[in-house]
C-alpha atoms as an extended CHARMM CRD file, in Angstrom:
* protein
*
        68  EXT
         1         1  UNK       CA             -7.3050000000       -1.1340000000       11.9470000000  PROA      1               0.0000000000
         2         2  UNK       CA             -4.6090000000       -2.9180000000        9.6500000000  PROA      2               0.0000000000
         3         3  UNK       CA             -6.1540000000       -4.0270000000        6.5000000000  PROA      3               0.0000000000
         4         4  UNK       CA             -5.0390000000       -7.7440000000        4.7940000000  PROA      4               0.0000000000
         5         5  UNK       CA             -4.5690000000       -8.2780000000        1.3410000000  PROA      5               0.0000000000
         6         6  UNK       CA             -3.4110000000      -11.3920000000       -0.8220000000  PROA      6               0.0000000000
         7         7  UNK       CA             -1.2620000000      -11.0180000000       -4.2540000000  PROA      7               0.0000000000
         8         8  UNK       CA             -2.7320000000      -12.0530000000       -6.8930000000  PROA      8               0.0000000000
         9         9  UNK       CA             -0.1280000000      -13.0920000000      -10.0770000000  PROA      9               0.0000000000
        10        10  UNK       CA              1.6690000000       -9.8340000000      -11.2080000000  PROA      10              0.0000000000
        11        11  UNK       CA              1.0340000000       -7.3690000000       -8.3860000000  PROA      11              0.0000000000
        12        12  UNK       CA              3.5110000000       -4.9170000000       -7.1610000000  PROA      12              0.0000000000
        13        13  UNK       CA              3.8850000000       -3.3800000000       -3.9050000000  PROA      13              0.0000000000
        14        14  UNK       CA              3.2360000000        0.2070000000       -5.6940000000  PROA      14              0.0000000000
        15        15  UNK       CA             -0.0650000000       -1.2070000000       -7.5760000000  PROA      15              0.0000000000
        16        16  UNK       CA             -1.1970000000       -2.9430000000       -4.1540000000  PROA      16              0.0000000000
        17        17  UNK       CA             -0.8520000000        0.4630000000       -2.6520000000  PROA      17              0.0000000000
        18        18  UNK       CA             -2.7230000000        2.7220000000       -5.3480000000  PROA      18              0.0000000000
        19        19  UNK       CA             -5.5720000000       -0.1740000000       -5.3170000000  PROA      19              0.0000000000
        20        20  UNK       CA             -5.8990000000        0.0050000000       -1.4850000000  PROA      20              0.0000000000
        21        21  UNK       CA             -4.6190000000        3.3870000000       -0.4390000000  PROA      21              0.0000000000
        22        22  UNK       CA             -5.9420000000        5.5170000000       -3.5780000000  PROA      22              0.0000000000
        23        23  UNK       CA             -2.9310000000        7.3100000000       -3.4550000000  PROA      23              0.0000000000
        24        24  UNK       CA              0.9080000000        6.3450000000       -3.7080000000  PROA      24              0.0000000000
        25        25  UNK       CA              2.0440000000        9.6980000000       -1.0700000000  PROA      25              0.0000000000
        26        26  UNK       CA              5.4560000000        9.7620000000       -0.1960000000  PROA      26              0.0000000000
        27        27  UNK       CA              7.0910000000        6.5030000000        1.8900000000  PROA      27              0.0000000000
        28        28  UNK       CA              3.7720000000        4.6550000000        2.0230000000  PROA      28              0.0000000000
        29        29  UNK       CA              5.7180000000        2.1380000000       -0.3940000000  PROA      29              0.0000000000
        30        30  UNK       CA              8.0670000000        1.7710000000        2.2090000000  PROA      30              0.0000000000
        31        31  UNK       CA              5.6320000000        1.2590000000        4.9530000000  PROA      31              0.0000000000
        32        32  UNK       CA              4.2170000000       -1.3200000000        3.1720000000  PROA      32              0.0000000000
        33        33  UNK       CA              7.2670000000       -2.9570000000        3.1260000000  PROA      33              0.0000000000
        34        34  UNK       CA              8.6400000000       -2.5190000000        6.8290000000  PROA      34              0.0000000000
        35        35  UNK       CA              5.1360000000       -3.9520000000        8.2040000000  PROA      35              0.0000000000
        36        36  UNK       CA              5.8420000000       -7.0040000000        5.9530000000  PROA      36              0.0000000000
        37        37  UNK       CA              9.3590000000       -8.5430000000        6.9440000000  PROA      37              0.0000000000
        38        38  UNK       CA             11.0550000000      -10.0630000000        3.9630000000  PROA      38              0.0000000000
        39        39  UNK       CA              8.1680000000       -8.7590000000        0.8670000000  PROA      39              0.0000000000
        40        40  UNK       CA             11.2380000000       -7.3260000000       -0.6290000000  PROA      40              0.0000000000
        41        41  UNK       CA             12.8860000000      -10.6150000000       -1.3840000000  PROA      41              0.0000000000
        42        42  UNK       CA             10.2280000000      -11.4020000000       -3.7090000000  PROA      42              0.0000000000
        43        43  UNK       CA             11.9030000000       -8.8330000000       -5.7070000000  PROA      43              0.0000000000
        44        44  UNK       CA              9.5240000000       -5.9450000000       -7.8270000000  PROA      44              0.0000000000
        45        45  UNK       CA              7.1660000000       -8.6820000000       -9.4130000000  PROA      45              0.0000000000
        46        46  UNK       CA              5.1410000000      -10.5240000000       -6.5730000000  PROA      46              0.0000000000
        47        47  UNK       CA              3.8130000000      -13.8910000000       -6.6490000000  PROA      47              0.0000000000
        48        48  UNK       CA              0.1950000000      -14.9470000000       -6.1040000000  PROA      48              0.0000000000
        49        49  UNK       CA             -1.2960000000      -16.0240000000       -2.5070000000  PROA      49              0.0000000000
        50        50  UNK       CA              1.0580000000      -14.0570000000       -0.4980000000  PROA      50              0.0000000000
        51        51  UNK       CA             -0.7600000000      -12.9670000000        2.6380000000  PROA      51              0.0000000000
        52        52  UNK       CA              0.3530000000       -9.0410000000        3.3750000000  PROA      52              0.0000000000
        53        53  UNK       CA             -0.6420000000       -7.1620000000        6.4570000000  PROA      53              0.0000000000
        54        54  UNK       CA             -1.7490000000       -3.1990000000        5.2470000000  PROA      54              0.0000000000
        55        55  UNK       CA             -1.1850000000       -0.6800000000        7.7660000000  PROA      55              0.0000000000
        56        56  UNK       CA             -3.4690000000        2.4310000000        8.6020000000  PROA      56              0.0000000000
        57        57  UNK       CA             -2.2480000000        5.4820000000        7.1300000000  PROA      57              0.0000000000
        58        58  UNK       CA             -3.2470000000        9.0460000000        8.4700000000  PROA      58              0.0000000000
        59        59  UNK       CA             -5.3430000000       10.2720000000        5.2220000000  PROA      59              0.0000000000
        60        60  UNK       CA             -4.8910000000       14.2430000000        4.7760000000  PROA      60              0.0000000000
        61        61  UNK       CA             -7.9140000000       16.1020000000        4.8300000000  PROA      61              0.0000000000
        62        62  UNK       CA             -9.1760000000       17.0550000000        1.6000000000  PROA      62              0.0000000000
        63        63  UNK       CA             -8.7770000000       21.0310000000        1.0610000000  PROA      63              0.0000000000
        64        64  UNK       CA            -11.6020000000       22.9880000000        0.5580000000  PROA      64              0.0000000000
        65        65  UNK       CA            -12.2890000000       26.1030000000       -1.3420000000  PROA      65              0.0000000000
        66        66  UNK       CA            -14.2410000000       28.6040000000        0.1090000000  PROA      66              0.0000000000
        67        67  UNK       CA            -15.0680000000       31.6840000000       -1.8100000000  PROA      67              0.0000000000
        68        68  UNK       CA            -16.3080000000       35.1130000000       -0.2840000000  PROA      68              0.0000000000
């Protein structure tokens, strides 16, 4: 299920993404950006109270070490 978040003063799309993601993998910056038409105009700094709509991202599953 898509996850909502609202900027606070200074946030960027990559900081939004390590906060809420706990990772920054490759094009989830950009799939930030396509589910929210128009984030990009705000340009790299974004301003506070902006409602953005976070969408589910397949997590890889963590590796695991096995020794014999």
């Amino acid at each position: 299920m898509a996850r909502t978040y609202r900027t606070k003063e200074g946030d960027t799309a990559d900081w939004i993404c390590w906060r809420a993601y706990g990772q920054i993998t490759k094009g989830l910056v950009e799939k930030v950006l396509a589910q929210n038409a128009g984030l990009s105009s705000y340009g790299p700094v974004l301003p506070a109270g902006v409602k953005l709509t976070l969408p589910d991202i397949e997590q890889p599953a963590p590796s695991r070490r096995v020794r014999l």
